[in-house]
N, C-alpha and C positions, 0 to 999 in steps of 0.2 A: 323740276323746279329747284333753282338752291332753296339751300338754307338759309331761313330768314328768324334771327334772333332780336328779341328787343329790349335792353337793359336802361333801369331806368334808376338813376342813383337823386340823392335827397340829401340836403345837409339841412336840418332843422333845429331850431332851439327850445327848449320846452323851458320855463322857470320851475320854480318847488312844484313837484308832484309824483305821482305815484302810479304808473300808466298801466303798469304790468306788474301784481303782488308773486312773492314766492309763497311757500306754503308757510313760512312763519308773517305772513303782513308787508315783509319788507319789499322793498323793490326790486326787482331783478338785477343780476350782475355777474360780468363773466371777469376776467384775467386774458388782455390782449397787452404784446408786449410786456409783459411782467409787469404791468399794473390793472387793480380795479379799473371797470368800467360799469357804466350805467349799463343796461340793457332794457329791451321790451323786444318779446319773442315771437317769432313770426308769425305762431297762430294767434297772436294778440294781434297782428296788423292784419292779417287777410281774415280774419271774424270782423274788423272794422271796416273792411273795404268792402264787404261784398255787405255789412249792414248800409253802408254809403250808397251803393247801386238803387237799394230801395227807398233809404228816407228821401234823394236828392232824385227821384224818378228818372235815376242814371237810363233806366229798361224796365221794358214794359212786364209787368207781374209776369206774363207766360213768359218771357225768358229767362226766368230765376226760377233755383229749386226752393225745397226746406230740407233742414237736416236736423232728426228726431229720432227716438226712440219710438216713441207714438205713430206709428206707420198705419198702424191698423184705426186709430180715431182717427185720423186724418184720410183716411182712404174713406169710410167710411162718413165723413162729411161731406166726401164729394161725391159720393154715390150718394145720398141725400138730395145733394142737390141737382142732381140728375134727376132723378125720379121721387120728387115730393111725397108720393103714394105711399113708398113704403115707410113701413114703422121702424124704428131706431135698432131694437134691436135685431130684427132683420139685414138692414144695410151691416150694422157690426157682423154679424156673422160672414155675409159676404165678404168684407173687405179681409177679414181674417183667413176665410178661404185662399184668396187670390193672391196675398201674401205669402202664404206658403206656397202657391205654386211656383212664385217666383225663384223658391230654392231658400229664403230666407227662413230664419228658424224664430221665431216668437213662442214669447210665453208669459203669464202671469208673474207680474215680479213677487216676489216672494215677501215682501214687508207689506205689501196692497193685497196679496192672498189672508195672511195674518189679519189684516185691517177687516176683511170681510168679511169673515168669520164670529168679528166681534158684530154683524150687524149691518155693516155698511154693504150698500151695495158690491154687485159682482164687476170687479173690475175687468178692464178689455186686456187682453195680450201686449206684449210691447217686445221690439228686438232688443237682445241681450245689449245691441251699440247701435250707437250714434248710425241712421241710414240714410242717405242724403237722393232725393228723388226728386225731378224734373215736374214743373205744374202740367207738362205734357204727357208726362212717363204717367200722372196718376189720373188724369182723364182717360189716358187708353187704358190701365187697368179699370176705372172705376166702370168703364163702359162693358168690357170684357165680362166683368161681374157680372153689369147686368144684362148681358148674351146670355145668361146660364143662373138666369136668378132662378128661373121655376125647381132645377133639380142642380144647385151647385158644386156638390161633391161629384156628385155621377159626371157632371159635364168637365169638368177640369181632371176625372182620369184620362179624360183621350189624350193621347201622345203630341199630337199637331196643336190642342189646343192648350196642354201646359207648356207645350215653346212656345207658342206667343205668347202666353202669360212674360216668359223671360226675355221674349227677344222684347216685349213693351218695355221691360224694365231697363233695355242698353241700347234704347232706340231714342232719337229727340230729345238728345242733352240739353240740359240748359244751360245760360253762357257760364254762372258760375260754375256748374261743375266741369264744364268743359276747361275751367281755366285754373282751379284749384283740385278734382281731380274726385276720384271715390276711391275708397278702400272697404270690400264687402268682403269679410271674413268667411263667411258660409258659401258665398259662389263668388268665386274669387273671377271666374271668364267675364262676368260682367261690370268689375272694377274698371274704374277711367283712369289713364296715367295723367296727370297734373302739368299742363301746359304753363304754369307758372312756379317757378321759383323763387324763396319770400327769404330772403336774408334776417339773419335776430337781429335789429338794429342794434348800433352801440358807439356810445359816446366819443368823441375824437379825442378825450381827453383822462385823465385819469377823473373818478369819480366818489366821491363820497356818501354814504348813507346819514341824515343825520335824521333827527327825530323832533317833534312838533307837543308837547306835553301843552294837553288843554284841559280844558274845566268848563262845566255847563251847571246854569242857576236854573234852578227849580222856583218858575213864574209864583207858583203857590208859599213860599218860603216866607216867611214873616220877618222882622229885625231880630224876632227872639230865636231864630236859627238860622244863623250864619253856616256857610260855608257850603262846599258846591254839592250838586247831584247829583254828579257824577262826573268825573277823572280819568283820561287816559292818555296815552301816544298814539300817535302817527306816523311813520317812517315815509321820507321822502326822499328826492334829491334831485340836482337841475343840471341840465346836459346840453349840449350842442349832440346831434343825434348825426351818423350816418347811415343812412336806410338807401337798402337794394333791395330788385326784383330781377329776376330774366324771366319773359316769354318767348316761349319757341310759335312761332307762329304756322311751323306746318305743323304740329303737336294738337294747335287750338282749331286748324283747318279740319285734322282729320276726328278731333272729337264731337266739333259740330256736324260733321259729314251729313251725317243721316238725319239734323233738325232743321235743315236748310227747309225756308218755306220755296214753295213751285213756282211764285210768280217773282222771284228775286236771282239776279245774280248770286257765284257762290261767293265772291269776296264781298257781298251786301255784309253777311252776320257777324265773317271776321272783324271787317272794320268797325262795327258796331262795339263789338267784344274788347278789341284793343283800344277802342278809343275810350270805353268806359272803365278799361281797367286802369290804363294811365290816370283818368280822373279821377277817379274813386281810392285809387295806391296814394296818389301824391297830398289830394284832400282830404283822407281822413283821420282818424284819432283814435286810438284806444280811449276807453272809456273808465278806467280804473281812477277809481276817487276823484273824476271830474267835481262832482259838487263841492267835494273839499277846499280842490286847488285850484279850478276855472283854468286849467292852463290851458286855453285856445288859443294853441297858435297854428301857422301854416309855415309851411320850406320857407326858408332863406334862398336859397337857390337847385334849380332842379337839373338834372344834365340827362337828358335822354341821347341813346344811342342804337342806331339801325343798322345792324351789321351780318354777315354771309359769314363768320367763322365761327367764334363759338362766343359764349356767354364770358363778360368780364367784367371780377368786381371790383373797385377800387378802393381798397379797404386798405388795402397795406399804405397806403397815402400815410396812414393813420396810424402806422404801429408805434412808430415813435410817435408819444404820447405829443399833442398841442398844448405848451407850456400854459397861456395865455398869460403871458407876461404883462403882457401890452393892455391889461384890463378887456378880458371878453377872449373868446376862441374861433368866432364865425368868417373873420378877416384871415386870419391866418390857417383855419380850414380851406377857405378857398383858393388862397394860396399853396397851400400842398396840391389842391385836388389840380389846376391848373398847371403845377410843373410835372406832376404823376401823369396826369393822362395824357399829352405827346411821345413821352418816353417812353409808357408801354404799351400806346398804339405803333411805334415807330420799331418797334421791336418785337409785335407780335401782332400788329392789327393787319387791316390791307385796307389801306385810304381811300382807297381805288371803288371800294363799295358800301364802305361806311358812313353813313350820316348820322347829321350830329345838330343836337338842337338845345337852348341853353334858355332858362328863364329865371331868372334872379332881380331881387330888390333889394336896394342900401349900399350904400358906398362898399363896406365891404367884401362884397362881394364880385367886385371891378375888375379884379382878375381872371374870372373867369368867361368875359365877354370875349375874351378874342377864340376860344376853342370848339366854337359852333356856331352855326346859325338863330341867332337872339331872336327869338319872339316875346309881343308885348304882353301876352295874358298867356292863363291855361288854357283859354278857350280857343285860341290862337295854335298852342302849341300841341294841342289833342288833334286837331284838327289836321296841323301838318303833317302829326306821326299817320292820324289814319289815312291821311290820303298817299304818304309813301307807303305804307303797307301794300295799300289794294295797288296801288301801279307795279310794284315785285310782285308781287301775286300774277296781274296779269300779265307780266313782261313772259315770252318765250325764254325755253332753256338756253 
């Protein structure tokens, strides 16, 4: 089968806010073309996209993982609900068993060991990092557990039955990790490579940080004391945004491999996958000081592209900074991105098996109606990417 890649680029506008903080408060930002730029970093946009999957019931709960330190109360909820009978902290000890058999190393954090000592209950083990496991990965453990609840340790020394403990754990991905990826530090064979590639988004424009100084009254304050109850800043700033992704789509083929359900075709899950990831990339939001700034917005214009060569981003459109002389940056974004992308598909693409799909609103954004196939909604436009998907898929080499 070629290679099938899917690059899906975004020019958005946010007003004042603050989507993505650095560790002093302020808002992210890099230096492209020798000037500031706004920024918001990738793991701030796919932590919003795959939270997107769920609030907009993009897929169904079993095709989404969690990604937790708590491996062990959460395995151990599900063994619960497996089998009601047993008492709490029985299912706990299981699920802590089976855990480690996976290869994974858990332990008492040390500030909740400290805590219990003063008193507080015995708290459960947690992995040392963030472990991101499939709603199917932890049914076949919590089931597994209870194979071998009568004698647990005895039964997870046999050899054949701590592999399955591990192969449960790199069998039946679900679509997010198939499409974002795992990194397991302790057993590293069972780590997923990441089907998606999340560019830092970042301004077309140069950007500035500026800061919000407010004051809040204290409802209880009488006239015989003036003044506020408290004082501070906020760092902001407002961008026209360029956001990329690339999917490799046999990357996302071969990580679902083994969760393909028996009564479906295999390009059923892919196109499921790709088409919830375009929706989910394009519609969602970082959520950094939403309630302060309300900045809900969506793309000004989106340009996806279905291509056999390799991943391409068009950022350099960009490197000379967008003046916006003209009052606004979004018209004359779209005009860059519209003379950029002929020239270096024309120079690096192959027309021949690239498709191309365009969805945009507001006069300026007119220029980029002639460099693809225009659809009238996202729903429209998800739709076309998955069904070219599954047709390369099932096209012969």
């Amino acid at each position: 089968m070629n290679r099938i890649f899917l690059d899906v680029h975004a020019l958005q506008t946010v007003p004042p806010s603050n989507l993505n903080r650095d560790d002093t408060g302020a808002p992210k930002t890099a230096v492209y073309g020798g000037v500031p730029r706004a920024r918001v970093s990738s793991q701030a946009w796919k932590r919003a996209t795959r939270e997107y999957f769920d609030d907009e019931h993009l897929l169904d709960p079993s095709e989404l993982g969690v990604r937790t330190k708590k491996v062990v109360e959460v395995l151990a909820g599900r063994i619960s609900g497996l089998e009601a009978s047993l008492d709490e902290a029985t299912a706990q000890q299981l699920a802590a068993e089976v855990i480690q058999a996976t290869g994974l190393k858990i332990e008492v954090p040390k500030r909740k060991a400290s805590a219990a000592k003063d008193g507080e209950s015995e708290p459960l083990p947690e992995a040392k990092y963030l472990v991101f496991l499939s709603s199917r990965q932890i049914d076949g453990l919590a089931r597994l557990a209870l194979d071998g609840a009568a004698d647990i340790k005895a039964y997870l020394k046999d050899k054949d039955t701590k592999a399955r403990a591990k192969q449960i754990a790199d069998t039946r991905h679900s679509v997010d990790i198939a499409l974002f990826g795992r990194m397991v530090a302790d057993v590293t064979d069972i780590s997923v490579d990441a089907a998606v590639q999340v560019a830092h988004a970042i301004s077309v424009h140069r950007a500035e940080t500026e800061s919000d100084y407010y004051t809040a009254v204290d409802d209880q304050n009488t006239d015989a004391e003036p003044g506020a109850g408290m004082i501070g800043t906020v760092d902001f700033n407002s961008a026209t945004l360029y956001r990329y992704a690339a999917l490799s789509v046999q990357q996302l083929l071969d990580n679902l491999g083994q969760g393909l359900r028996e009564d479906e075709p295999v390009t059923t899950p892919v196109r499921r996958a790709v088409e919830a990831f375009v929706n989910g990339f394009v519609s969602s939001l970082p959520k950094g000081k939403i309630n302060t700034f309300g900045n809900h917005t969506l793309p000004d214009a989106v340009v996806v592209k279905l291509r056999t060569t390799r991943p391409i981003s068009f950022v350099a459109a960009f490197e000379d900074p967008v003046r916006g002389d003209q009052g606004g940056h979004i018209r004359e974004a779209s005009e860059r991105l519209a003379e950029y992308i002929p020239d270096i598909e024309r120079a690096y693409g192959n027309e021949d098996s690239t498709l191309t799909w365009v969805l945009r609103v507001g006069a300026g954004t007119q220029k980029l109606a002639g460099i693809g196939t225009e659809t009238d909604s996202l729903t429209d436009l998800v739709t076309a990417v998955g069904q070219a998907v599954t047709e390369r898929l099932e096209k012969p080499e």
